[in-house]
N, C-alpha and C positions, 0 to 999 in steps of 0.2 A: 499452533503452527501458522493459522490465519497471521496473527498478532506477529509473528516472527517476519512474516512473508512482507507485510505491509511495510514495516520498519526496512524492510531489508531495499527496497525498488527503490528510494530514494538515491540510494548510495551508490547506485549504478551507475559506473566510468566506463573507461577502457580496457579496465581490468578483465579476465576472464574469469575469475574466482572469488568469492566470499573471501575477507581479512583472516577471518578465523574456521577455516576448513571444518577442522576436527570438531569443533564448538557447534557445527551448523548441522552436521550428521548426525552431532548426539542427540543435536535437538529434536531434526527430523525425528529418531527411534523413539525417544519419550512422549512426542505429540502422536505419531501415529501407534504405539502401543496402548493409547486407551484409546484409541477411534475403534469403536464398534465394527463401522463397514469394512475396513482396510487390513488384511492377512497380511503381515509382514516379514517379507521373507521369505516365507515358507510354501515354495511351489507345491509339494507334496499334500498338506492342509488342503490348497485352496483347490486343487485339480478331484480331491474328494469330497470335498465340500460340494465343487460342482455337480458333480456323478449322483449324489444322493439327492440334491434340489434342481436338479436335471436343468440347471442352469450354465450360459458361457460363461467365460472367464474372460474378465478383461487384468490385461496384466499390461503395469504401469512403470515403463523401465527409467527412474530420475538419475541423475549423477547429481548428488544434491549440493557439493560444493561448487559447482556451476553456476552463473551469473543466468547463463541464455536460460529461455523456456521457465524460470523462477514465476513469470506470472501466473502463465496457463495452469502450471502447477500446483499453484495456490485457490487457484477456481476448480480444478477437477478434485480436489481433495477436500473441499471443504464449499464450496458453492450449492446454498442452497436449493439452486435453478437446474441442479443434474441431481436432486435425489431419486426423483419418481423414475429416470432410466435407470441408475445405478442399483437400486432395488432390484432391477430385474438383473443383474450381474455378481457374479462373485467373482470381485475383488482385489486383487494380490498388487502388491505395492515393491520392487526390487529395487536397490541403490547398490548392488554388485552386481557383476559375470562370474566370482570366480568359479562358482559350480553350475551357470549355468548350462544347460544343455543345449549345445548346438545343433544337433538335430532335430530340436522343436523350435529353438527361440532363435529366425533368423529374421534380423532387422537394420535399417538407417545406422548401423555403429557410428555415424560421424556426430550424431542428433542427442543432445545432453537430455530432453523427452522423448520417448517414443513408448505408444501403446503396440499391445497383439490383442486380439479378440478370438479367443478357441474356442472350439468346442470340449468337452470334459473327457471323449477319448484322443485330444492333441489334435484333433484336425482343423487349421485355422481359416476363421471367416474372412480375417483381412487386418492391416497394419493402418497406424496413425501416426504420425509425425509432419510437422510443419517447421518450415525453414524461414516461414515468418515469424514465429513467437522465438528461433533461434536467433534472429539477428537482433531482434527487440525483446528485449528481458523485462520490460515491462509491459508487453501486448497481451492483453488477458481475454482475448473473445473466444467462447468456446463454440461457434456455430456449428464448425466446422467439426467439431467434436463429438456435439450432437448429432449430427447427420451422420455421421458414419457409426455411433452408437445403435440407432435408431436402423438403419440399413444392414447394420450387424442382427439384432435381435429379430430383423425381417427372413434373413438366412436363418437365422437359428429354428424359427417356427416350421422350416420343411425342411429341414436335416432329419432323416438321411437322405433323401428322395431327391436332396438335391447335390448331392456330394459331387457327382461329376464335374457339375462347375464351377468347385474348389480347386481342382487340381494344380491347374495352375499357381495357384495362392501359397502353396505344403513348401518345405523348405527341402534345399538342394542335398544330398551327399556331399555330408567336407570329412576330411582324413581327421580331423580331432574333436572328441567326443566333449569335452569340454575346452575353456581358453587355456588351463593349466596345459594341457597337452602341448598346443602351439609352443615350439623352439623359441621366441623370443621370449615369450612367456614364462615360460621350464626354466631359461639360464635364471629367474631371480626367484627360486624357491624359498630362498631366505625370509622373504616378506609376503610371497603370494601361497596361502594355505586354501583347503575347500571354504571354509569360513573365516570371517574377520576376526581380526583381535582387539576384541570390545575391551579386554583389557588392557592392553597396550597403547600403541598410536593405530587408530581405525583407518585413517585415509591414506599411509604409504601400504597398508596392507588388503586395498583394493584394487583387481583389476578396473579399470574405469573399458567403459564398451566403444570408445573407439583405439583401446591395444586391444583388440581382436581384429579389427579390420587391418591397422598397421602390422599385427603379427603374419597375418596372412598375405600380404604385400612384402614382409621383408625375405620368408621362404623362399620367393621368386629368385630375389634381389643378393638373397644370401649364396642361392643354387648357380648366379651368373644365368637364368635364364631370361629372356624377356617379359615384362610385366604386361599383363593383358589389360587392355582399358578396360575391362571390367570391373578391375579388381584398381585401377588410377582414377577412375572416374567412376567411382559408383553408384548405383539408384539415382541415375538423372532427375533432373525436373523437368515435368511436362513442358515448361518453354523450352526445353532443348530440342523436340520437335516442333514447339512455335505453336501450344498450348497452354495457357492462361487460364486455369478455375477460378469459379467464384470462391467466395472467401467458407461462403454459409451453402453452398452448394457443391459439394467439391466434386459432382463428377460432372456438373453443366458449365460449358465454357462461358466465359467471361469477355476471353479475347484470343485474335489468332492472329500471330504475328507475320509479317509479311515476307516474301521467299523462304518459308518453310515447308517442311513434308505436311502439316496438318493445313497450310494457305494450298499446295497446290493438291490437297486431297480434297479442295473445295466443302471444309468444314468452315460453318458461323459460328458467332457468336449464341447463345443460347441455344445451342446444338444440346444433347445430354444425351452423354455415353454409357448404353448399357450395356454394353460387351467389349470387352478387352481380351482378342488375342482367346477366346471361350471363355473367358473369366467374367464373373461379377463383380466390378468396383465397387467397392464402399466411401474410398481414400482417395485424395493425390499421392500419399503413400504408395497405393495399389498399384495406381500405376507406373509409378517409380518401379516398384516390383517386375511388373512385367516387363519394362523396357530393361532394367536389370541382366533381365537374363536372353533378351536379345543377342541376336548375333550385330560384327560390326557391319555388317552390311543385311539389312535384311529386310523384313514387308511385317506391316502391324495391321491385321482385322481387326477393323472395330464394327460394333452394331449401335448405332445412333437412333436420336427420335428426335425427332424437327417436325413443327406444329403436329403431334399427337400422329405422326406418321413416322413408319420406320424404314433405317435407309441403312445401307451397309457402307461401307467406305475402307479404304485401305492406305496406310500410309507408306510412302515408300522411303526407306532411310538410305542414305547413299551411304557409299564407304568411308569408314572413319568417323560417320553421325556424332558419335559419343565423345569426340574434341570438344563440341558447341559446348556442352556442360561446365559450366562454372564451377569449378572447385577451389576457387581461391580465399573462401570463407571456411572448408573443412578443415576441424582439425586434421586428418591423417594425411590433408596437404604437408603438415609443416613436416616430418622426416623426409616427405618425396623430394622436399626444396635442398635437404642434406647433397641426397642422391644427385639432384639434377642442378648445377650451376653452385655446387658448396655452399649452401645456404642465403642466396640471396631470394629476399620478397622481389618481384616485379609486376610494375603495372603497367599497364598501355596508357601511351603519352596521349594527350589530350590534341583535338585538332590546332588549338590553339599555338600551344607550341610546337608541332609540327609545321607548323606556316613560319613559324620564328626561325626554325632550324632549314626551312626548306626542303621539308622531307614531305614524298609523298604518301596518300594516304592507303595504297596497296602496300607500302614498304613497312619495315620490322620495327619496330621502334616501344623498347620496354626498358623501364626505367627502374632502377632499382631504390625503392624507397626503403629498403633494410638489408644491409650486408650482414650477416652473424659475428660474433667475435668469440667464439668459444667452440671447440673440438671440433667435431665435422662441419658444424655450422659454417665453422671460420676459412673453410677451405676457399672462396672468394675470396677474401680478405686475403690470403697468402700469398691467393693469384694478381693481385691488385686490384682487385676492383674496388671501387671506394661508394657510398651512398652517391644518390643522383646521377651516374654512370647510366648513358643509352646504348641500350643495346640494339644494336642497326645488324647485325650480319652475324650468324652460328653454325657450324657445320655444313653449310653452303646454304643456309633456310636465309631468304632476303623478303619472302611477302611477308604481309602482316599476320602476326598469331597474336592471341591472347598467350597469357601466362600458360591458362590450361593446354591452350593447341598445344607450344612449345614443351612442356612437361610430357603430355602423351605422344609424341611426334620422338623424343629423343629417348623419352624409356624403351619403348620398341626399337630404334635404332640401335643402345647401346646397354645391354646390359650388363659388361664387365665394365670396370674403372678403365678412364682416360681423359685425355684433356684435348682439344675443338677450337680448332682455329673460331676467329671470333672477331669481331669490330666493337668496338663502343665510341659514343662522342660523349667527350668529358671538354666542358668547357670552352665548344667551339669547336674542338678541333679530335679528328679519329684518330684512333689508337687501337693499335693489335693485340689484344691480350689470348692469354688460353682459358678458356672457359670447363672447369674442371665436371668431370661427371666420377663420382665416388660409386 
């Protein structure tokens, strides 16, 4: 698998995907079918497994024809420098959802890696996932891996004594016990069974784990009710309150960005957060969890240590917080882009040409660097809008948003179909188009 992984980081483009999909899953089953450490597949094996060497479970969720996270991937599976913690873990290695269980296993669906750390009766210590080894497919540092490994197996030594301050951490009640359940999911029974078709073609007959997050966004979408930024903006990143971890430290701050709820809760840089909200962090994951399940307007406790002294702190999120969050790199962006403006990408225009065009810098100005040209995608295109198209003016919104603001600002406004008066500047000069919302 090493061997495969090595050859493979080279070849990293633009693309999102390995050339040959099917060819890189079989691969993955063949390499990890003799790895001693690694249970494949089989939650059931590895949750008794655990029970009997009174060991946690760390469980390893890849989307193996995936590009992103291929490095880290390759060092947690085979890196010699994580055996002596890994020893103390059992193991389990999944490349589907489609059986998996929602009620134990809820995580980052948008993240082509992400760990769980349980305990052997399901009770989980804490998640892992990073949006750095997501953007970079060849970032292979696992510090941060080991830290929260290591912080995991620290919980694990006073469980049960210490369960209360898991609670937080347990996953929420959702109406479908597994993904097959979920209605977007159901209509394609043709190809999505409890298990794969090793015989057949493997990768059209797997859920991949960000159509669970999509399935559950499109219920909303399908009901005509409005979509909660919970569920449009999910599991923030600590900079959306204007927190920055260390890479190898991940619950001591790094940096704290300025006019934000963690700048005006008067946190520093090498602060380290030992209490989230009553929770123990392991992760930036973690805390993506807890902010998760924030309300959108609400107050975050945290328990800090600054020079070996402890200090409480509160962050205060105003309303609509969870706009700040970037979601212009998740995939379960790209169906919301169907939804909102018929499939156009947009970016925010750069100061540069905002000086060119005479636009100020409070004012709206996103720029469509990819119109769709196929089924709902293409619903822009119909409308006219063409690539490079500025969007200055939408539903009466004229300050400036990001992509993400404007996405969570008009799912809440409109969740039936229609079309939004609208401005763009195309080549100098404005034009009134309808801005479609599906």
């Amino acid at each position: 698998m090493k061997r495969f992984l090595l050859l493979l980081i080279p070849l990293i483009s633009l693309a999102d995907t390995v050339k040959d999909r099917e060819g890189s899953v079989r691969a993955d089953k063949e390499s990890m079918a003799e790895n001693d450490r690694w249970i494949y597949n089989d939650v059931d094996a590895a949750f008794a497994k655990a029970k009997t060497e009174k060991k946690p479970v760390l469980v390893v969720l890849r989307c193996v024809p995936c590009l992103a996270c291929v490095g880290i991937d390759g060092e947690i599976t085979n890196s010699p420098e994580l055996t002596p913690l890994l020893d103390q873990f059992v193991c389990l290695r999944l490349i589907d959802t489609n059986s998996l269980d929602l009620s134990r296993f809820q995580f980052d669906y948008d993240l082509s890696l992400s760990a769980l750390i349980l305990n052997a009766d399901g009770t989980t210590y804490g998640r892992f996932g990073s949006w750095k080894h997501q953007k970079d497919p060849a970032e292979k540092s696992i510090k941060g891996f080991k830290a929260s490994l290591t912080a995991a197996l620290s919980l694990h030594k006073f469980y049960p004594k210490n369960k209360a301050s898991l609670k937080g951490k347990q996953p929420r009640p959702l109406s479908y016990k597994t993904p097959l359940e979920i209605p977007q999911i159901a209509k394609n029974q043709r190809n999505f069974k409890p298990d794969l078709d090793w015989q057949g073609k493997v990768v059209p007959s797997c859920v991949h784990c960000h159509q669970i997050g999509d399935g559950l966004k499109a219920v909303y979408r399908d009901q005509k009710k409005p979509l909660p930024l919970r569920l449009s903006h999910p599991m923030p990143e600590p900079e959306t309150v204007g927190i920055v971890f260390h890479d190898s430290k991940p619950t001591t701050i790094a940096k704290i960005l300025p006019d934000s709820p963690a700048a005006k809760a008067r946190l520093q840089p090498g602060d380290e957060i030992l209490v989230v909200d009553g929770d123990t962090p392991i992760s930036t994951a973690d805390f993506s969890w807890t902010l998760h399940h924030l309300r959108d307007q609400d107050q975050l406790p945290l328990l800090i240590t600054r020079k070996d002294i402890l200090r409480p702190a509160t962050l205060i999120l105003p309303n609509n917080w969870r706009l700040k969050s970037d979601i212009s790199r998740r995939v379960g962006t790209w169906p919301m882009r169907a939804w909102i403006g018929g499939g156009m990408k947009l970016e925010s225009l750069s100061d540069k040409d905002r000086n060119r065009l005479k636009l100020k810098k409070d004012q709206l100005a996103l720029r469509a660097v990819h119109v769709g040209q196929y089924n709902n995608h293409a619903a822009a295109k119909r409308a006219g809008f063409l690539k490079g198209d500025i969007l200055i003016e939408v539903d009466g919104l004229k300050k400036n948003l990001s992509e993400s603001q404007l996405f969570g600002t008009l799912l809440k406004r409109h969740p039936k179909p229609t079309k939004l008066d609208c401005q763009i500047i195309r080549k100098g000069k404005t034009i009134n188009l309808k801005f479609p919302i599906q």
